[in-house]
C-alpha positions in Angstrom: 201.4 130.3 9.0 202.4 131.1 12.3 203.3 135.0 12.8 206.8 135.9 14.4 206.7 135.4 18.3 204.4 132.5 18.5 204.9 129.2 18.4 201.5 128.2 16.1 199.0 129.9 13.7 196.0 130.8 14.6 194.5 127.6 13.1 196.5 125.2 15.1 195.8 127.1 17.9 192.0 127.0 17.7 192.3 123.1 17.1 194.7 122.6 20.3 192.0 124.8 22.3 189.1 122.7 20.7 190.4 119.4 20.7 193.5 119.2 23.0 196.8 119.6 23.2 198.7 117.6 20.8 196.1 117.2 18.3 198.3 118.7 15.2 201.4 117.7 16.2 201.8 116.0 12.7 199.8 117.5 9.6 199.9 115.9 6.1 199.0 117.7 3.3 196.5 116.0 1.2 195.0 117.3 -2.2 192.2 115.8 -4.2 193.2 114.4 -7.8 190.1 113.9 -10.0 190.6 111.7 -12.9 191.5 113.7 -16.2 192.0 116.9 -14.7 195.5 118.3 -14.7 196.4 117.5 -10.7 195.9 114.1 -11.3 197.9 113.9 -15.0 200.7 115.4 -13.1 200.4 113.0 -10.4 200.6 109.8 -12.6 203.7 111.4 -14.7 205.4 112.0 -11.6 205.1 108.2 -10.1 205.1 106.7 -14.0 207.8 108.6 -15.3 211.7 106.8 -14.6 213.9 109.0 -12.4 214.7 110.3 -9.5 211.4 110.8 -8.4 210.8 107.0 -8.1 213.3 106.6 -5.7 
């Protein structure tokens, strides 16, 4: 999380002076679902279930 007053966290910044500017313009959060544990349980209810969420 960036603090107040600057434009990145400290994170982002440290990748932009590594790698280049632009490099995290777009982040996507991923997570790791192993089969039978609760993450992924509540990731097949949620794209198995009818609703909203399907949409």
């Amino acid at each position: 999380m960036a603090n107040a007053g600057y434009p990145t966290c400290w994170q982002c910044r440290q990748a932009g002076d590594i790698l280049g500017a632009g490099v995290a313009d777009a982040v996507v959060p991923l997570s790791l679902a192993l089969k039978g544990e609760q993450y992924a349980n509540e990731l097949w209810r949620y794209k198995n279930a009818t609703g909203p969420q399907q949409q």
